[in-house]
Each structure stands twice: as C-alpha cells, then as structure tokens.
DSSP file (Angstrom, degrees, kcal/mol; ACC not computed):
  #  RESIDUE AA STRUCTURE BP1 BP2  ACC     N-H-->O    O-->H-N    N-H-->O    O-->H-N    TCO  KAPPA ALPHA  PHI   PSI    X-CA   Y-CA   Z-CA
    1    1 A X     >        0   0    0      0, 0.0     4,-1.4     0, 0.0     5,-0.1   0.000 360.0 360.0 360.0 -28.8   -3.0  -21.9    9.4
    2    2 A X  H  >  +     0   0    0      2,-0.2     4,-0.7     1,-0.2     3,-0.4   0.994 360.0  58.7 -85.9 -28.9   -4.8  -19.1   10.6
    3    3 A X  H >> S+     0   0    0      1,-0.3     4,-2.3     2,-0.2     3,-0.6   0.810 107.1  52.3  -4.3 -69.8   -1.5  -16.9   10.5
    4    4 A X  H 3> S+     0   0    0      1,-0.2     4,-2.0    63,-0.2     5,-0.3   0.889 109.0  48.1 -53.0 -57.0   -1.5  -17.8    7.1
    5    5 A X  H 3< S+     0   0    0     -4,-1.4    -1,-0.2    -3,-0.4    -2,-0.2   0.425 106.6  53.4 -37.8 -29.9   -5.2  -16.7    6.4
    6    6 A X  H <X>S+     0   0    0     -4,-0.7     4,-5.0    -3,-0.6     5,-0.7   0.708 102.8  55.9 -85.1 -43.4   -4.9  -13.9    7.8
    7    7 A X  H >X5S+     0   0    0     -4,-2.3     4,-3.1     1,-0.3     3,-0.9   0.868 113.3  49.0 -50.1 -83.5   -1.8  -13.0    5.6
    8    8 A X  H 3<5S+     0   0    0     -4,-2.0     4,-0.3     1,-0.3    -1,-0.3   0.590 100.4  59.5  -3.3 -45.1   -4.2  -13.8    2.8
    9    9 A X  H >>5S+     0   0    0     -3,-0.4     4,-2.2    -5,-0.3     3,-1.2   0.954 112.5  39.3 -75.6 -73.9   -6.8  -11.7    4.1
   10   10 A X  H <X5S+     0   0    0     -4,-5.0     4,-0.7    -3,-0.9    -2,-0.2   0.915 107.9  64.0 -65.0 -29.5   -4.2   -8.4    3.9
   11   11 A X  H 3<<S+     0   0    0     -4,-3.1    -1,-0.2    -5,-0.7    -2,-0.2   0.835 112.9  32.4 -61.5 -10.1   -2.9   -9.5    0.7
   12   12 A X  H X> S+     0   0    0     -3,-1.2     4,-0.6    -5,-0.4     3,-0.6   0.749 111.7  61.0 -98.7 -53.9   -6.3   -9.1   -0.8
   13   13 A X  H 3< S+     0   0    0     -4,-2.2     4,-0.4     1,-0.2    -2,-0.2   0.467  99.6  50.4 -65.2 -12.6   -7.3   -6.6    0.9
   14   14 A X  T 3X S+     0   0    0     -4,-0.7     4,-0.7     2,-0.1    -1,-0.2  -0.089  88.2  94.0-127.6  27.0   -4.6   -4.1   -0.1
   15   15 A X  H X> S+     0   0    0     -3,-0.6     4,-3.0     3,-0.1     3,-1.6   0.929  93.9  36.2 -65.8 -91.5   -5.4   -5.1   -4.1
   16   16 A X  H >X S+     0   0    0     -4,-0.6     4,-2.1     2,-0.3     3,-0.6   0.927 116.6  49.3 -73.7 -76.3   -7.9   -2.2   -4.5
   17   17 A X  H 34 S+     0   0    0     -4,-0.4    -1,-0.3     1,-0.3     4,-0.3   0.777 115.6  47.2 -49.1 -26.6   -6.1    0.7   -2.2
   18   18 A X  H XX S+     0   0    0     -3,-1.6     4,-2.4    -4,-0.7     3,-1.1   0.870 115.2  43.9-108.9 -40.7   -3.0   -0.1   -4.1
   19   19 A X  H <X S+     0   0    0     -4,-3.0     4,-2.9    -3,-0.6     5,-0.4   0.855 113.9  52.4 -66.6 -24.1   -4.9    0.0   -7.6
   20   20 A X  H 3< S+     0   0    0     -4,-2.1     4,-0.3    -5,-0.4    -1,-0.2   0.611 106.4  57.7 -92.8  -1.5   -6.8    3.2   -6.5
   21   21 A X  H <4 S+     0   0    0     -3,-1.1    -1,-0.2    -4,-0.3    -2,-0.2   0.649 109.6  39.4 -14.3 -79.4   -3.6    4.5   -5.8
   22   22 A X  H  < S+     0   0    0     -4,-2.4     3,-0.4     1,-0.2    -2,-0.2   0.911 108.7  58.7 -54.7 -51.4   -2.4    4.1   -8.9
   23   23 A X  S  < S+     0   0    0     -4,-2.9     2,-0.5     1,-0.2    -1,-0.2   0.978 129.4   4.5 -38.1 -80.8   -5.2    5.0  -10.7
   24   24 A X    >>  -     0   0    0     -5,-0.4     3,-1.7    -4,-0.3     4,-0.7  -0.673  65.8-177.8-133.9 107.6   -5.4    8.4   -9.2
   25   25 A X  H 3> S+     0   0    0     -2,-0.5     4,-0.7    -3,-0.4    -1,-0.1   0.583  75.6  69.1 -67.0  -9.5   -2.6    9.2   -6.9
   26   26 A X  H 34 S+     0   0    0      1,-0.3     4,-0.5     2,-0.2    -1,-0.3   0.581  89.2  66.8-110.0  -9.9   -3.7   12.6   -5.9
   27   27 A X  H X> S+     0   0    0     -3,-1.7     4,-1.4    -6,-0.2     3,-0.8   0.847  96.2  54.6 -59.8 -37.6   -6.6   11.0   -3.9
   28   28 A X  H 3< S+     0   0    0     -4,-0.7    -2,-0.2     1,-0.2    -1,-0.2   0.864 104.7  59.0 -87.6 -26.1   -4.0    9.4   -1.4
   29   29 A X  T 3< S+     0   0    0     -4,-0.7    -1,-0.2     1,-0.2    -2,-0.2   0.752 107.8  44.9 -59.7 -21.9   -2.6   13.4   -1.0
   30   30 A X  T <4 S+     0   0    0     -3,-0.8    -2,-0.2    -4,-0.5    -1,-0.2   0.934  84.6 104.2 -90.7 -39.2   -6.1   14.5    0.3
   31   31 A X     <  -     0   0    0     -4,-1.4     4,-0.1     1,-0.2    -3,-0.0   0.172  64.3-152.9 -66.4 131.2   -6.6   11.6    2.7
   32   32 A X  S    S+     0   0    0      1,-0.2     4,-0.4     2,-0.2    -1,-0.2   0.688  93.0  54.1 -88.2  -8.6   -5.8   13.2    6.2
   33   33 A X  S    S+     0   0    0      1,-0.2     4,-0.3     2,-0.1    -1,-0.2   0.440 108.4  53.6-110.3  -5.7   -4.7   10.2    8.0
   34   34 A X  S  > S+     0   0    0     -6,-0.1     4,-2.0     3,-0.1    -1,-0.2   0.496  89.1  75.4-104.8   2.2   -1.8    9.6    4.9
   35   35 A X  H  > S+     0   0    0      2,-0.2     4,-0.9     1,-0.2    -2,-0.1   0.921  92.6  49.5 -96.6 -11.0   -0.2   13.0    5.0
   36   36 A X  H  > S+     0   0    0     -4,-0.4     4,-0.6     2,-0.2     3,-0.4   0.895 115.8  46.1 -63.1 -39.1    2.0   12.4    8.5
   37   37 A X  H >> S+     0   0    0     -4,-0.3     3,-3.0     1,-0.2     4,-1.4   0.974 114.3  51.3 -76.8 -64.3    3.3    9.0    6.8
   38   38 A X  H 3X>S+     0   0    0     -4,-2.0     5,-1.5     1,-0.3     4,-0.6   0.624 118.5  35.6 -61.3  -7.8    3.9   11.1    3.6
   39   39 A X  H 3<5S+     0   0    0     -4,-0.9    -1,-0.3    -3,-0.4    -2,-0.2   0.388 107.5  61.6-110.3  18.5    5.8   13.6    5.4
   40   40 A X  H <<5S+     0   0    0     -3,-3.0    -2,-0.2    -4,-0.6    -3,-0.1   0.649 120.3  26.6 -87.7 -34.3    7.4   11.7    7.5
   41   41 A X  H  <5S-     0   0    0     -4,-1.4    -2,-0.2    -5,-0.2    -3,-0.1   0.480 114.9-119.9 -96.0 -12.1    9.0    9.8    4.5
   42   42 A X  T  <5 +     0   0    0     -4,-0.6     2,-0.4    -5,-0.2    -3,-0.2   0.946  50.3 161.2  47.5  95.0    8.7   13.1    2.4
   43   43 A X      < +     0   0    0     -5,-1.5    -1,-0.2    -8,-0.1    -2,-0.1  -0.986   7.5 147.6 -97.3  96.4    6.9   12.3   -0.2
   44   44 A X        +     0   0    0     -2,-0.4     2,-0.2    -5,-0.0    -1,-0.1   0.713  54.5  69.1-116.9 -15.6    5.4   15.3   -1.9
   45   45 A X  S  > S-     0   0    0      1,-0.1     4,-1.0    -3,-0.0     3,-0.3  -0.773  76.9-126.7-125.1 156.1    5.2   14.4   -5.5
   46   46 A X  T  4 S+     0   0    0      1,-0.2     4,-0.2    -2,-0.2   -21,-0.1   0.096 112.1  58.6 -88.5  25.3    2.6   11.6   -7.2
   47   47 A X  T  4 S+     0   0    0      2,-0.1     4,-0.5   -22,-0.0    -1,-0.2   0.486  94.8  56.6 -66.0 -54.2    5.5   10.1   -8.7
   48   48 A X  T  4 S+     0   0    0     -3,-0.3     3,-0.4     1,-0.2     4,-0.3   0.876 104.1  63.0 -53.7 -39.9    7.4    9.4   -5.4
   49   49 A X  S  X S+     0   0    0     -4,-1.0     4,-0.9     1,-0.2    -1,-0.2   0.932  82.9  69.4 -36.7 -74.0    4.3    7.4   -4.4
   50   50 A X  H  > S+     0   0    0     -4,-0.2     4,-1.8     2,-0.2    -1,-0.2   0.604 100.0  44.1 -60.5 -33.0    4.2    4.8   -6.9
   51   51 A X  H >> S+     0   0    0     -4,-0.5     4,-1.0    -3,-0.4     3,-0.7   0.875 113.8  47.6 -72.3 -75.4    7.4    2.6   -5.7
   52   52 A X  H >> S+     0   0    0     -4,-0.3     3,-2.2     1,-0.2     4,-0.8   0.399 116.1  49.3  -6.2 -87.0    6.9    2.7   -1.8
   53   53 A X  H 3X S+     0   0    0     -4,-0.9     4,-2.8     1,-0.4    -1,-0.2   0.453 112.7  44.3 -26.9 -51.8    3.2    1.7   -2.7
   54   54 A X  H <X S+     0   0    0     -4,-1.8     4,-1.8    -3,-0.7    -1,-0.4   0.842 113.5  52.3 -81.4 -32.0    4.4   -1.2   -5.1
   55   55 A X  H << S+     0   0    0     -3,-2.2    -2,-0.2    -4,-1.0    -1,-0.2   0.663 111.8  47.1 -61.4 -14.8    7.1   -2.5   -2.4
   56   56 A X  H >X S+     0   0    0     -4,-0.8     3,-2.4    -5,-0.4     4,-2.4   0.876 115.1  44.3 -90.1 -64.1    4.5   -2.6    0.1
   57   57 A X  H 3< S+     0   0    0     -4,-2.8    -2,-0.2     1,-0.2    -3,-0.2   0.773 113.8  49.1 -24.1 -42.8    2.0   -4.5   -2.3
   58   58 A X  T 3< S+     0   0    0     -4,-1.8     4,-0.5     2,-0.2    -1,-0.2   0.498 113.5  51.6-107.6  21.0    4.6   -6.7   -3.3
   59   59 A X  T <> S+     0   0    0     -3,-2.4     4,-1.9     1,-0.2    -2,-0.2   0.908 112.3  43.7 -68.5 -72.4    5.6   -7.3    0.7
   60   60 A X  H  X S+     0   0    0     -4,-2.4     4,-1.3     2,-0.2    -2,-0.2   0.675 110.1  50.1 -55.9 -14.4    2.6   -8.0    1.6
   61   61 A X  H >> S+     0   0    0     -5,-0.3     4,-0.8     2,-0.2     3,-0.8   0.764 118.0  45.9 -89.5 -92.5    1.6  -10.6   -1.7
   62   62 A X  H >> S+     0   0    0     -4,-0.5     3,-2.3     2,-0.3     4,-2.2   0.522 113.8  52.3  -9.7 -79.3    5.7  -12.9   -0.8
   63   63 A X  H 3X S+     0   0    0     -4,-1.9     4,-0.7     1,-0.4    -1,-0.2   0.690 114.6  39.7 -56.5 -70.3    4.5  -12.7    3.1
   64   64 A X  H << S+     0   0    0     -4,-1.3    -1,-0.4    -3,-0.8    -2,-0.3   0.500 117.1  46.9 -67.4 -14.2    1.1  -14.3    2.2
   65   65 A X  H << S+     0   0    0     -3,-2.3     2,-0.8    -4,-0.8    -1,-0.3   0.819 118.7  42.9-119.1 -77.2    2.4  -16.9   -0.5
   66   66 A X  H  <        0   0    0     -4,-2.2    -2,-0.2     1,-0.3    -1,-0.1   0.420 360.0 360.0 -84.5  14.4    5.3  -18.1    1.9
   67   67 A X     <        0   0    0     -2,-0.8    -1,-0.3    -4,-0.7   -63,-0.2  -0.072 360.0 360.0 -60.9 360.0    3.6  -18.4    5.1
C-alpha cells in the first residue's frame, strides 16, 4: 500500500512538469540539470522532446494504476 502511494505521489507529481513542458518546450533547454540527459539521448530540437516526455508520463500514470 504504501508502494502504491507513493506511485501515486509521482504520477501526480509529474502532471505539471510534463504540461510545462509542453506548453513551452524551450524552458526544459535552459534548465542546467536537463541538458546532460538531453545530450546524452541527443535531443537538440523541441520537437524531439515531446514523445520521450509523453512515454515517461504515460510510464509513470500504468505503474501507478497497476500497482
């Protein structure tokens, strides 16, 4: 239960980075602590973003619902 709760907790929690994301994509380019994970995966363009982003969003929502 708490497992679960916690999944819950990140599923929620990544609501709003993943919409503010979206929103404006070129905010997640300035962020200094995202550009080694975007050039580690080479991601350069604010196009490339948006699937990763939504496959990680729609990881994290499945883990919490089937836990």
């Amino acid at each position: 239960m708490l497992l679960s709760s916690m999944a819950e907790m990140i599923s929620i929690g990544t609501v709003v980075p993943f919409l503010g994301a979206l929103i404006n994509p070129e905010k997640v380019f300035n962020h200094p602590s995202a550009q080694p994970i975007l050039i580690f995966f080479g991601i350069g363009r604010s196009q490339d973003l948006l699937l990763p982003l939504t496959f990680i969003f729609c990881v994290a929502v499945v883990a919490a619902g089937l836990l």
